[in-house]
DOBA-215958 format. One line per field, with one value per residue: x, y, z of N, C-alpha, C in turn; residue in one letter; residue number from 1. Coordinates in pm, whole numbers, plus 50000, padded with zeros to 5 digits. Layout:
n_east: [X|...]
n_north: [Y|...]
n_up: [Z|...]
ca_east: [X|...]
ca_north: [Y|...]
ca_up: [Z|...]
c_east: [X|...]
c_north: [Y|...]
c_up: [Z|...]
resn: [A|...]
resi: [NUM|...]
***
This chain:
n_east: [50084|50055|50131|50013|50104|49960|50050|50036|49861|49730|49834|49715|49681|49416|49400|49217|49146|49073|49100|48984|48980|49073|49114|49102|48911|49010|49248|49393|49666|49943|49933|50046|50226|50208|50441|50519|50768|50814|50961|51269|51451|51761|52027|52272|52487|52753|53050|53287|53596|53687|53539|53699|54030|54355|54572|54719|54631|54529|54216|53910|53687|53375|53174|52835|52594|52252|52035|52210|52325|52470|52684|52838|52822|53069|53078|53324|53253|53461|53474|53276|53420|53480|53652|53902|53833|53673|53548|53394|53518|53725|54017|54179|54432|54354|54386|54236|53916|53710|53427|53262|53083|52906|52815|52589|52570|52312|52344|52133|51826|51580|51534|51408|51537|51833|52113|52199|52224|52442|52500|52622|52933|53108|53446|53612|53928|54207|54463|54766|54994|55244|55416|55589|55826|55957|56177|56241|56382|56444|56688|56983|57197|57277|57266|57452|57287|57021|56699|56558|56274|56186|55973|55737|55661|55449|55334|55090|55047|54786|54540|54579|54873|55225|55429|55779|56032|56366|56705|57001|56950|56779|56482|56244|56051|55709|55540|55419|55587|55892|56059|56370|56696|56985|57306|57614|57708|57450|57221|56968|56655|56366|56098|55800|55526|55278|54953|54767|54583|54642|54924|55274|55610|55531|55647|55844|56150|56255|56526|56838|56907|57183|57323|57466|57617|57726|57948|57863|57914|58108|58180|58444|58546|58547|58712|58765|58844|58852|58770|58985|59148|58966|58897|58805|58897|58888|58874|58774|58803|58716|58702|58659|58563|58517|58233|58243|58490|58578|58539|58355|58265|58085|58011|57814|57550|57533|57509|57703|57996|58349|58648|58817|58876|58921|58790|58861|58955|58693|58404|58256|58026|57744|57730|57706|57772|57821|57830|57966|57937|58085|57881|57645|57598|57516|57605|57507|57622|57568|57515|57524|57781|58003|58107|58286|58399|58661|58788|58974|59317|59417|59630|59591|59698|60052|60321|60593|60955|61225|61570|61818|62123|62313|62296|62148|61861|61595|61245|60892|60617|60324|59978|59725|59416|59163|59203|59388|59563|59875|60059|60328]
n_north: [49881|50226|50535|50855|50987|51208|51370|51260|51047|50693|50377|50055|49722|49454|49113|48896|48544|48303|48049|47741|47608|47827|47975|48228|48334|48588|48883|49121|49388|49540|49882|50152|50478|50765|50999|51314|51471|51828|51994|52104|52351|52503|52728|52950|53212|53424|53623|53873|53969|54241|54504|54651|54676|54695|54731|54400|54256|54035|53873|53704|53513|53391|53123|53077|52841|52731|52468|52294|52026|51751|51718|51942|52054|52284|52526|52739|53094|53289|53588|53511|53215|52902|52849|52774|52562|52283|52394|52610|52822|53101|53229|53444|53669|53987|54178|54336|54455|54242|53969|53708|53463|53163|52859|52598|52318|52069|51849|51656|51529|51590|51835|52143|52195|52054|52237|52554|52894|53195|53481|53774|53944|54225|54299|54572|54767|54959|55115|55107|55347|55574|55727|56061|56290|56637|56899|57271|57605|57938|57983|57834|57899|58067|58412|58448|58455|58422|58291|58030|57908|57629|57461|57138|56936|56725|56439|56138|56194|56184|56204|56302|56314|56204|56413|56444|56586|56656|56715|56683|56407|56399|56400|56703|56852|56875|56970|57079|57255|57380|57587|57676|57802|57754|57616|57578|57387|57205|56927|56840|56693|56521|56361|56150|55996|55847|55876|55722|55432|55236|55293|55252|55260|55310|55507|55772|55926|56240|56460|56559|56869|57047|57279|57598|57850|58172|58346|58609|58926|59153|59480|59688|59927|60269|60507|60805|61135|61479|61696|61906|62210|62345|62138|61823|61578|61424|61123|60757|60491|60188|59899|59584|59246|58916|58766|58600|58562|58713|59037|59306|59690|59971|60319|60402|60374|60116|60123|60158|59949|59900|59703|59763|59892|60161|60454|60715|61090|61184|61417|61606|61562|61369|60989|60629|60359|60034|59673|59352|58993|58726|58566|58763|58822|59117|59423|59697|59998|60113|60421|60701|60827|61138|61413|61682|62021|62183|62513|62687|62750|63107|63392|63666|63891|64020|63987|64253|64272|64406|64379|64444|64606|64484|64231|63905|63954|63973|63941|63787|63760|63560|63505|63316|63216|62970|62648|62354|62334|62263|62464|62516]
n_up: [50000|49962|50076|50131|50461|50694|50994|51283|51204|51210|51120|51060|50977|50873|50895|50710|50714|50475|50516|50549|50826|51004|51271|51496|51205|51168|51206|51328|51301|51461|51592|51421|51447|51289|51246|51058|50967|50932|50583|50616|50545|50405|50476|50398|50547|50492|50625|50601|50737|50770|50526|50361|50212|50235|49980|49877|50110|50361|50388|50598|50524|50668|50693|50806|50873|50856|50901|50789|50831|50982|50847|50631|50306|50132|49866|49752|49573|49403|49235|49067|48983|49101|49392|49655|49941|50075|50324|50598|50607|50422|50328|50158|50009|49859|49600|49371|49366|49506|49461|49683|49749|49856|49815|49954|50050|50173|50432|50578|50516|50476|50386|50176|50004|49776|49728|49814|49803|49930|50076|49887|49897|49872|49862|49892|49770|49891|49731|49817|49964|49944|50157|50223|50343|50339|50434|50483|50477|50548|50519|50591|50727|50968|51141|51451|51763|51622|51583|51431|51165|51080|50797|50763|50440|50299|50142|50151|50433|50588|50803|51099|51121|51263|51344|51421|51505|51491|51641|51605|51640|51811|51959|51939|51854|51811|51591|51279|51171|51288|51544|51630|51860|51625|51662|51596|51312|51414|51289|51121|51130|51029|51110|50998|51064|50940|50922|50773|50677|50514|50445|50316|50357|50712|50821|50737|50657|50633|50407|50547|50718|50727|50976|50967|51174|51173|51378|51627|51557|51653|51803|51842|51875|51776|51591|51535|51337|51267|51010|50881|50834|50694|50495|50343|50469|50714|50890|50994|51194|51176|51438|51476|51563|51511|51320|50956|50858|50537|50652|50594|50523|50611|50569|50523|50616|50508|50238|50060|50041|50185|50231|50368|50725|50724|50675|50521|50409|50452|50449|50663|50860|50910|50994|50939|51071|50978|50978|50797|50743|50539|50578|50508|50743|50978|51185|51299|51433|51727|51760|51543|51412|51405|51220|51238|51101|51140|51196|50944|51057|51157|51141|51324|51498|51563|51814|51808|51908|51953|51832|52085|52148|52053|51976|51913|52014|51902|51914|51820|51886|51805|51727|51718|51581|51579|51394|51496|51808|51944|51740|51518]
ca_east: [50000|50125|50038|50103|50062|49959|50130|49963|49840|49758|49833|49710|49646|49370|49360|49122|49148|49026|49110|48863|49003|49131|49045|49021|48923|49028|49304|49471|49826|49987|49882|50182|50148|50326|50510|50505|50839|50810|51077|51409|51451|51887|52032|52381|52565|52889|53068|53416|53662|53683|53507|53766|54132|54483|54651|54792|54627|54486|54125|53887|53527|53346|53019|52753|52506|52117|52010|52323|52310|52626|52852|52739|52964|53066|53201|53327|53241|53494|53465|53214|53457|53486|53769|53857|53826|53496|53523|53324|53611|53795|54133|54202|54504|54335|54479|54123|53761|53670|53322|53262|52962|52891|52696|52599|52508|52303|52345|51989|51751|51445|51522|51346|51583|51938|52141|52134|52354|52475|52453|52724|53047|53216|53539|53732|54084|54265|54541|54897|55049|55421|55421|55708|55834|56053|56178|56282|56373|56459|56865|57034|57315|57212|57336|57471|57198|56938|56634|56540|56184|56180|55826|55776|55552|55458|55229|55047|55043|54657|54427|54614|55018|55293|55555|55849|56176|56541|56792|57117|56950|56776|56310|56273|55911|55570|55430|55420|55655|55989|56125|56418|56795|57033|57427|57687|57699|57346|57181|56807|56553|56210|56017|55682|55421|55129|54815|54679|54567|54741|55070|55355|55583|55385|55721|55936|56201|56324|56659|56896|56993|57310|57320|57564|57618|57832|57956|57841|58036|58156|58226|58571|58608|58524|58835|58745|58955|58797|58844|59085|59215|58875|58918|58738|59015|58789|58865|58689|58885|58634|58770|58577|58638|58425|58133|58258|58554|58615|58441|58283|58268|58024|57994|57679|57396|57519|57468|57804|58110|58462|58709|58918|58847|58959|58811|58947|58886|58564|58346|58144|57861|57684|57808|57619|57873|57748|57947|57877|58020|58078|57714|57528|57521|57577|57588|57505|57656|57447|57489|57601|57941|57981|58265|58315|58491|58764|58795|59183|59411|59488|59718|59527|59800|60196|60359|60750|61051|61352|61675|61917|62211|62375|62273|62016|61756|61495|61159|60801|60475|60231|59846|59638|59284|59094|59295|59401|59668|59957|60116|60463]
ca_north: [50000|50331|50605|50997|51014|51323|51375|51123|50892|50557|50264|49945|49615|49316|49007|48811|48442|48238|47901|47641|47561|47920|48009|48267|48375|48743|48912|49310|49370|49664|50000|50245|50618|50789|51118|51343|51625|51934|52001|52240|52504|52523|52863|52977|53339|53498|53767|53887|53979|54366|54461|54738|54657|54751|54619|54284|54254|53905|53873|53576|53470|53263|53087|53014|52746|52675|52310|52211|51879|51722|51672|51975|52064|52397|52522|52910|53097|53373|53646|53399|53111|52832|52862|52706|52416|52255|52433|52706|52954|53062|53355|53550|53772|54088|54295|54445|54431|54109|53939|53623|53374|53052|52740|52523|52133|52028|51641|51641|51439|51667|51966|52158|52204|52021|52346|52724|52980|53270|53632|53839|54026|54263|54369|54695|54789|55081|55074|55141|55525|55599|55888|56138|56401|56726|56964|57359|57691|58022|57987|57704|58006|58200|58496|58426|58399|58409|58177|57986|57818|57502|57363|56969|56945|56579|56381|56055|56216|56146|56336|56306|56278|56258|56487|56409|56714|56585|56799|56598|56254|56427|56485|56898|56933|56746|57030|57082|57360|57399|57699|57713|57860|57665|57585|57589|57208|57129|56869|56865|56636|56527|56213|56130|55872|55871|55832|55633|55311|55215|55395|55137|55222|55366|55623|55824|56018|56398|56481|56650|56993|57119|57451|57685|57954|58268|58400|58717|59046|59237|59622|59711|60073|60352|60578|60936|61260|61570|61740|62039|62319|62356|61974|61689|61494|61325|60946|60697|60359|60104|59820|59495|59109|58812|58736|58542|58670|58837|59109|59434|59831|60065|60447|60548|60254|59933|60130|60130|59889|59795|59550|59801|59899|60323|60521|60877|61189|61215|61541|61660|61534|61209|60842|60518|60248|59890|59571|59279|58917|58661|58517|58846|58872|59213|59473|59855|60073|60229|60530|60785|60909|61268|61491|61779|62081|62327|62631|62701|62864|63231|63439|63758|63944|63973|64128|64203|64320|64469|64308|64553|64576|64448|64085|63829|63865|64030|63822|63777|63689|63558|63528|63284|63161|62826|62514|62281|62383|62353|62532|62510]
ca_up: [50000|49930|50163|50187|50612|50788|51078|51363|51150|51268|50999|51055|50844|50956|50776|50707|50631|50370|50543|50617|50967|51038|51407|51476|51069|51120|51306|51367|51341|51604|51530|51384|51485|51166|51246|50937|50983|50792|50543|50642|50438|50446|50437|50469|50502|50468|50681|50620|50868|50694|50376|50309|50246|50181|49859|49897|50255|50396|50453|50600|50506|50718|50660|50908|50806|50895|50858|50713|50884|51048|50768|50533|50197|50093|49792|49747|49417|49376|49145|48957|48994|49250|49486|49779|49991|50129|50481|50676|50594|50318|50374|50023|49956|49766|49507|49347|49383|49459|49517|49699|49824|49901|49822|50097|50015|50320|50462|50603|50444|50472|50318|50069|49850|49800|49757|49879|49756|50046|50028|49802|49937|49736|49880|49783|49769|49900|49727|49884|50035|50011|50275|50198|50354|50286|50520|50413|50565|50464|50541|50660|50744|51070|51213|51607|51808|51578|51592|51256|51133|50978|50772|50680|50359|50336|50094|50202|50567|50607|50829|51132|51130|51379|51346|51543|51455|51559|51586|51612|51690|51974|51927|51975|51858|51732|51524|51102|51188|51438|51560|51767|51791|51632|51676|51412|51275|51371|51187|51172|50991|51056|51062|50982|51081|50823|50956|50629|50688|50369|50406|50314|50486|50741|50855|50608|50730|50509|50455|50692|50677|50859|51006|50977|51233|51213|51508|51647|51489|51784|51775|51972|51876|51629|51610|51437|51374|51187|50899|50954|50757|50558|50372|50369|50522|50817|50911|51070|51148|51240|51477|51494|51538|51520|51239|50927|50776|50548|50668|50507|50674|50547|50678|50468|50625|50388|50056|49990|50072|50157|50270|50445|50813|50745|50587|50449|50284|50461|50425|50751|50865|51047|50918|51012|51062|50952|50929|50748|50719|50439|50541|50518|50856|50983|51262|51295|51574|51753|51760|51410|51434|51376|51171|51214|51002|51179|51069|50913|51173|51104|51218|51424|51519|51566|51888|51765|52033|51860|51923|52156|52230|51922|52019|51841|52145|51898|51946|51756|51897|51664|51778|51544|51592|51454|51373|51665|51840|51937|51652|51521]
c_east: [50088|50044|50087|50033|50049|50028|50034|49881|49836|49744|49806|49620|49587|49348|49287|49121|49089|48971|48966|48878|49063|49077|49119|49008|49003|49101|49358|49602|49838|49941|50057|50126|50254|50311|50554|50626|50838|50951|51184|51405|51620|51913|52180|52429|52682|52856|53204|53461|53655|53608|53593|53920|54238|54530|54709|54755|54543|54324|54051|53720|53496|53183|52942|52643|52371|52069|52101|52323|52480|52734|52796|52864|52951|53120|53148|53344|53311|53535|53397|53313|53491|53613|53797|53898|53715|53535|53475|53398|53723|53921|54211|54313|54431|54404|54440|54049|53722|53548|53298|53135|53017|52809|52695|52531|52480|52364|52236|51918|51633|51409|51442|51392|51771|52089|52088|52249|52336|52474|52631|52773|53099|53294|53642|53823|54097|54442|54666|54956|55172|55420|55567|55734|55982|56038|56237|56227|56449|56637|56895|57170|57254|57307|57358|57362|57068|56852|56589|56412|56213|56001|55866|55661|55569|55317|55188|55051|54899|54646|54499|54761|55071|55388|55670|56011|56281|56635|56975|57101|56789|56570|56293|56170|55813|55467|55472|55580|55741|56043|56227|56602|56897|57223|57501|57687|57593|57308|57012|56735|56433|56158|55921|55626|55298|55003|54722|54706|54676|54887|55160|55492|55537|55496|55809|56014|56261|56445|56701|56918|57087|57334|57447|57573|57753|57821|57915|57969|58003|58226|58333|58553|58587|58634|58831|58827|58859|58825|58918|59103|59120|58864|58848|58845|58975|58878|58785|58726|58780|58715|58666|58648|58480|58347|58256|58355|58530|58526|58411|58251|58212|57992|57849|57534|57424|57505|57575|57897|58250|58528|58806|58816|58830|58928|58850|58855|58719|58493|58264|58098|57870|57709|57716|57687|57791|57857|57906|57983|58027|57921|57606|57466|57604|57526|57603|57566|57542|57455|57549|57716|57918|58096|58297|58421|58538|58809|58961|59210|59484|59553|59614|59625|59965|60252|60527|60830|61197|61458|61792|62046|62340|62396|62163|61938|61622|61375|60995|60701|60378|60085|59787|59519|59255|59195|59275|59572|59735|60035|60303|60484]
c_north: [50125|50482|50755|51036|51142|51298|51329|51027|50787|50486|50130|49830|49500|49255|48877|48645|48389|48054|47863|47675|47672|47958|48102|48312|48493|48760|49083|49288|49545|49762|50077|50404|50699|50992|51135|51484|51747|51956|52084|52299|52544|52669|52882|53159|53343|53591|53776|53962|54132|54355|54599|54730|54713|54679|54491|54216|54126|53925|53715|53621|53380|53249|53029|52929|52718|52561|52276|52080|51905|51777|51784|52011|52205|52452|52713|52965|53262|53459|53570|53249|53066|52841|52830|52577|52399|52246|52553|52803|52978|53236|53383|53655|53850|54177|54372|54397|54274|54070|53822|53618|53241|52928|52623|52353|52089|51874|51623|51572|51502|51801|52007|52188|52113|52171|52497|52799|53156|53425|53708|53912|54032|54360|54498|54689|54901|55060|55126|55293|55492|55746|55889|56268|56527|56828|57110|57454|57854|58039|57882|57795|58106|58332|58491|58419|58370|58282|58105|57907|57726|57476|57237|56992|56746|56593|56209|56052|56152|56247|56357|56252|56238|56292|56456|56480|56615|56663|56681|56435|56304|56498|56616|56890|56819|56807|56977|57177|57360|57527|57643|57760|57750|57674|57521|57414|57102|57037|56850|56781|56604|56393|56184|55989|55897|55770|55758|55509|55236|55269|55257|55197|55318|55519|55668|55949|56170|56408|56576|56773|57030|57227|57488|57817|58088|58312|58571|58871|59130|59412|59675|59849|60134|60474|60698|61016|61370|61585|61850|62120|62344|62259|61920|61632|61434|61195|60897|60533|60286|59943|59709|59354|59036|58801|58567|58602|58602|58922|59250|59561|59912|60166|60474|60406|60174|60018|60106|60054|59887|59747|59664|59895|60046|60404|60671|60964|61226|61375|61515|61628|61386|61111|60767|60383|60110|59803|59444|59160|58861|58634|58615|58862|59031|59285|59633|59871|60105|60307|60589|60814|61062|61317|61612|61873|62185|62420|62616|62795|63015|63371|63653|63882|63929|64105|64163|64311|64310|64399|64450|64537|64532|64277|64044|63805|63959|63901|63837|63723|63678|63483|63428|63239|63040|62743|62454|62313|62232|62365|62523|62596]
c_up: [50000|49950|50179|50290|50634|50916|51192|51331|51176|51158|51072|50949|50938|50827|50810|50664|50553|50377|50614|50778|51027|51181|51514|51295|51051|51207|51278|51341|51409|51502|51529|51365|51384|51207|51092|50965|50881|50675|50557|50538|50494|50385|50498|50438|50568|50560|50630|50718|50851|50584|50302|50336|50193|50080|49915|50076|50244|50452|50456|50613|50608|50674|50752|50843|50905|50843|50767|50719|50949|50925|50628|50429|50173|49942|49755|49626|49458|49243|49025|48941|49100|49285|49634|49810|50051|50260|50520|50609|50450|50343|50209|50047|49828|49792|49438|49422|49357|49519|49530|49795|49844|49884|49887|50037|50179|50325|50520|50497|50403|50473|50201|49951|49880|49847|49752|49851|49909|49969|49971|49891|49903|49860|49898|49850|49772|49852|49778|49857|50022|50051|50207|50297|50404|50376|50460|50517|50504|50479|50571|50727|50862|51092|51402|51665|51772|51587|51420|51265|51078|50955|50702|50565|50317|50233|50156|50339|50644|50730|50985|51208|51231|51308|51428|51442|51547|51565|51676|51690|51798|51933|52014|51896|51746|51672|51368|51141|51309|51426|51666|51712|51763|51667|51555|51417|51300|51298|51228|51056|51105|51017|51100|50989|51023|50929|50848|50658|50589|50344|50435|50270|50592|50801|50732|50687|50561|50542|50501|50614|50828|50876|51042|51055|51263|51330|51489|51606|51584|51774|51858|51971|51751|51668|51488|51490|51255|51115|50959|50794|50620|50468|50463|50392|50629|50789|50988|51050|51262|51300|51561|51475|51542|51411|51134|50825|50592|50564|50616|50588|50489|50674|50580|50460|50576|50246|50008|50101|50053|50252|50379|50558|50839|50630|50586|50387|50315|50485|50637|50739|50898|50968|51037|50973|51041|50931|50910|50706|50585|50430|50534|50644|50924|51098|51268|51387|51652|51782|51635|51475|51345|51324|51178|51135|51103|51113|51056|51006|51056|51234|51272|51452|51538|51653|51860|51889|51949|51886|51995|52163|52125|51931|51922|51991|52104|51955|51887|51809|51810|51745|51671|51648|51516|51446|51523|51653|51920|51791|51638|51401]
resn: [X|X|X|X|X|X|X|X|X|X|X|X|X|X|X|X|X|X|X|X|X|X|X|X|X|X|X|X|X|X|X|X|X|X|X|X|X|X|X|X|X|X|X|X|X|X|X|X|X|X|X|X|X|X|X|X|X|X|X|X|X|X|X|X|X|X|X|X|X|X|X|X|X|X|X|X|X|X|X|X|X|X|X|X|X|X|X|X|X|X|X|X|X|X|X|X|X|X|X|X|X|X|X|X|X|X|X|X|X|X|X|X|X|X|X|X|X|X|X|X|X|X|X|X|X|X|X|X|X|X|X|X|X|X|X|X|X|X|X|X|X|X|X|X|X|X|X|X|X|X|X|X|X|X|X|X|X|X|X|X|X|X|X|X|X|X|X|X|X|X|X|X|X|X|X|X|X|X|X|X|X|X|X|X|X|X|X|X|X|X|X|X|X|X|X|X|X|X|X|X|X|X|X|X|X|X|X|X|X|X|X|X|X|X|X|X|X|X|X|X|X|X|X|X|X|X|X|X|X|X|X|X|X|X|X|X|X|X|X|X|X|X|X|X|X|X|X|X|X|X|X|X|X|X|X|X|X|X|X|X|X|X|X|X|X|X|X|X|X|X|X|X|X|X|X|X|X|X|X|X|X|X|X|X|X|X|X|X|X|X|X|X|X|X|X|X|X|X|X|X|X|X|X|X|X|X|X|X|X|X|X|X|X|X|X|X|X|X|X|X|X|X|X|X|X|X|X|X]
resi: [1|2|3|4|5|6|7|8|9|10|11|12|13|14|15|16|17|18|19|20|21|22|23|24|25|26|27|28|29|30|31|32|33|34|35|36|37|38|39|40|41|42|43|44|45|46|47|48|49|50|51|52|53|54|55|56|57|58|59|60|61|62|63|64|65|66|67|68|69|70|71|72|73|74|75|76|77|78|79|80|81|82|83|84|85|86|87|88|89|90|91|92|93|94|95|96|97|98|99|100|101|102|103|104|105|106|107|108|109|110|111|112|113|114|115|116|117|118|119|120|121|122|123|124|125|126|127|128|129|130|131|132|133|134|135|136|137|138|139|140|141|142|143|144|145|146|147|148|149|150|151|152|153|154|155|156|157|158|159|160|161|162|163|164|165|166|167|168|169|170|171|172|173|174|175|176|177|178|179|180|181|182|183|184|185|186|187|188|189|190|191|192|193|194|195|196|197|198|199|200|201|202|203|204|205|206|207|208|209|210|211|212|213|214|215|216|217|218|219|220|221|222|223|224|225|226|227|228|229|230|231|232|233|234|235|236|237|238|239|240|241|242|243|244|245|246|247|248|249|250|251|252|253|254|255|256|257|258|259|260|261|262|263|264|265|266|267|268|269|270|271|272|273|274|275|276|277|278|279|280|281|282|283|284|285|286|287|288|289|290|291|292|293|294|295|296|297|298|299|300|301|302|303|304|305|306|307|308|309|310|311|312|313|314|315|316|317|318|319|320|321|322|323|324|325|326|327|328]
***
């Protein structure tokens, strides 16, 4: 007999004999109470570990399964082709856009369908940062105690860097920008930590710059004399040590230059001493120097005394004004 049971169903079969001598003629056989289970309905999904990665970076699928049964099969369809091995999980090196599922083969018996395909995961790729970065300043040449800026300009930094300045080995500041004073033979660079997920490699150091510092140009002495006798004949011997020789002497503010420390032939009137090294570093006086003009010595009067006697004991006084005295 051939029976489609509802679910508590009782089946039983009595038979009847035929025989002459059968006793009793008719009999029952046990009653059977027929359980009817509904059918599973198998279903599997995907997660990945990230769904956003770095070039060449390692990611892992796993697959969770509903009515799989014990022993259920898997097989992994990447980028439209199968890939894989028939287990829960599958770990991919991506290098683009890649999209992966799953199709689940239950081992249950009383499913409604043999296989079930899993829900789609598409990947992306960020692909790989080479952080850089370059350090620059308006001298690398100070003047003595002067202070100096440095800026880093950096690509593949991302949205928040670290800065980390060095100045001879030694971290001195964690901005974009360092200020501070430096010392002759300095060396100074800068190294960056990129905040980009993707930055390969994730530090980049800029190259050094070595600082050069002239020494301070020191003023000993300004050594003036006037003009006299109605001439421009003035001097003015400037006496200085220290900066970067050879060094440079100007009387008229820096407009004009030279190499020698005295100058001559100067006219009357206010001078503004400046001095200036090889590196353009340089130092005013402070205060003008002044020249003055003397008038020419002239003679005023003359007192004379006869000589007597028949001796040389005449004698001449002579009176002058202006010049600098004493007179010969």
């Amino acid at each position: 007999m051939n029976l489609t049971p509802q679910n508590g169903s009782q089946v039983q079969c009595s038979l009847t004999s035929k025989a002459i001598c059968a006793a009793p003629d008719a009999v029952a056989s046990q009653l059977i109470d027929m359980v009817v289970n509904a059918p599973l309905v198998p279903a599997v999904l995907i997660e990945p570990s990230q769904t956003n990665v770095c070039f060449g970076s390692e990611i892992t699928f796993n697959a969770t399964a509903v009515n799989g049964g014990d022993n259920p099969s898997y097989q992994w369809i990447v980028d439209g082709l199968p890939s894989g091995q028939n287990q829960p999980n599958l770990t991919l090196t991506i290098t683009a856009e890649t999209t992966v599922s799953c199709i689940l083969s239950s081992s249950l018996d009383c499913i409604t369908q043999a296989q079930t395909s899993s829900n789609e995961v598409t990947v992306s790729v960020t692909q790989t940062i080479v952080p850089s970065v370059s350090i620059s300043t308006s001298s690398n040449i100070v003047c003595g105690s002067s202070s100096v800026t440095f800026e880093a300009m950096a690509t593949g930094q991302g949205s928040d860097p670290v800065w980390d300045w060095k100045v001879n080995g030694l971290s001195v500041g964690t901005q974009r920008t360092f200020t501070y004073t430096p010392q002759n033979e300095d060396v100074v660079e800068c190294i960056l930590t990129s905040a980009e997920e993707c930055a390969n490699p994730q530090v980049a150091t800029s190259e050094a710059i070595t600082m050069q510092v002239s020494p301070e140009i020191i003023l000993t002495e300004i050594i003036r004399t006037h003009a006299s006798c109605e001439s421009d004949n003035g001097t003015i011997n400037v006496l200085a040590g220290g900066g970067a020789n050879p060094l440079l002497y100007s009387v008229a503010s820096g407009i004009s230059w030279q190499e020698s420390p005295l100058f001559e032939q100067l006219p009357s009137g206010f001078y503004s001493i400046v001095i200036q090294d090889v590196n353009n570093c340089s130092l005013q006086a402070p205060e003008t120097v002044q020249i003055l003009k003397e008038d020419a010595q002239r003679i005023t009067h003359i007192v004379t005394n006869p000589a007597s006697g028949g001796i040389n004991n005449g004698s001449a006084n002579v009176f002058v004004e202006g010049g600098n005295g004493p007179f010969l």
